[in-house]
N, C-alpha and C positions, 0 to 999 in steps of 0.2 A: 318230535311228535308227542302229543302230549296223551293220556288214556284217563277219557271220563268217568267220574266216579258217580255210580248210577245210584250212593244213597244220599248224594248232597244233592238239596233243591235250592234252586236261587227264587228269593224272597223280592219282591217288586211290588210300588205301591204309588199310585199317582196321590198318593195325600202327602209324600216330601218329596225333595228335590230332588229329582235323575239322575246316576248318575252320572257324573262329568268326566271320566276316565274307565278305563278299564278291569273295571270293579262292582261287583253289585251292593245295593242297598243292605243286602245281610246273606246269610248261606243258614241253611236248616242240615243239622245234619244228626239222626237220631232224633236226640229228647234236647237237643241242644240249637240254641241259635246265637247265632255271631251277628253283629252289626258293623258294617262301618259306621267310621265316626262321621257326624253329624254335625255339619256347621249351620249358621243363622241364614239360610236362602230358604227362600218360600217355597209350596211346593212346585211355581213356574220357573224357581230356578233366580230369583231375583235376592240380593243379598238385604236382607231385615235394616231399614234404618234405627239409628240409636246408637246405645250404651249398654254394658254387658248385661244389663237390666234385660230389655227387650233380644238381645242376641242370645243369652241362655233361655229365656221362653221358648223362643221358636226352634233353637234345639232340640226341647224338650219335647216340643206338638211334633217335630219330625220323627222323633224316637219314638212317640207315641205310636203315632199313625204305622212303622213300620214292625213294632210290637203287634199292634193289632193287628195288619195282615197275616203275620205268623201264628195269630190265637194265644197272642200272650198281652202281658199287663205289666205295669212299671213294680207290683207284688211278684211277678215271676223272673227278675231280673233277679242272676246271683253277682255278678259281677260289674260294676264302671272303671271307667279312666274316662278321666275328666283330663283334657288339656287344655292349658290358659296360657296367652298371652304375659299377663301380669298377675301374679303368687300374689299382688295385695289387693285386689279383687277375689280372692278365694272365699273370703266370709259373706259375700254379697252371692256368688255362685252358690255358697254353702246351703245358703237360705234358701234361695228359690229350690235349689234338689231337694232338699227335704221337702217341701210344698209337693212335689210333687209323687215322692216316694212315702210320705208319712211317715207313720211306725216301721217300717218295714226296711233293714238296714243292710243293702249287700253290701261285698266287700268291694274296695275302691281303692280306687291310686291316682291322686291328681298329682299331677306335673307344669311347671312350667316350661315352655319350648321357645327359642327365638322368635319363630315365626308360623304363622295357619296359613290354609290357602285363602286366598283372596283377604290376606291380612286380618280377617277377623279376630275377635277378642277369646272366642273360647270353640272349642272341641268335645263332643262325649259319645262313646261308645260303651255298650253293654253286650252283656253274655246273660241269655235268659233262657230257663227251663221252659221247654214245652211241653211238658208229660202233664198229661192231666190224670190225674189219680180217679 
């Protein structure tokens, strides 16, 4: 049996994809939000046609969107991991993250992994402050 912990909220947002297992879209806990990682499915759950081009976009609108239900912004993210498919696509992913993070530089760890689910090209998860000062 398991005993609920009454100061984590689970983070849910019809603007990305549902989750598909046992797992929520992110956990609020404190000043702190966790995401799962986010692959290229729409938010009806459909996988993004293309090239890692288009598949790291719609990562990125996923992450968005559940950023924003939690009251934060791609400026309030201290942490990524970026998981890829192919490490020689890295500079191609590298570019659009920064497009969407600008100036703003959290700390990161991309990796290469054999395999994502539904065999997609890339993976990313973030750790983002919610404290609003």
């Amino acid at each position: 049996m398991t005993k609920s912990n009454p100061n984590l909220q689970v983070i849910s947002t019809e603007g990305a994809p549902a989750a598909i297992g046992p797992y929520s879209q992110a956990i609020k806990l404190g000043g702190l939000l966790f995401t799962s990682g986010q692959i290229p499915l729409d938010p009806a759950g459909n996988l993004v046609e293309g090239g890692i081009e288009e598949q790291t976009h719609q990562v990125f609108r996923n992450l968005q969107a559940v950023l924003a239900e939690a009251g934060a912004t791609f400026q309030d993210v201290v942490k990524a991991t970026v998981f890829l498919k192919d490490m020689n696509q890295f500079a191609i992913v590298n570019g659009i993250y920064s497009s969407y993070f600008g100036d703003h530089k959290p700390a990161r760890s991309a990796v290469e992994v054999a395999r994502l689910p539904k065999d997609v090209f890339v993976e990313i998860e973030v750790i983002a402050s919610t404290n609003v000062e």
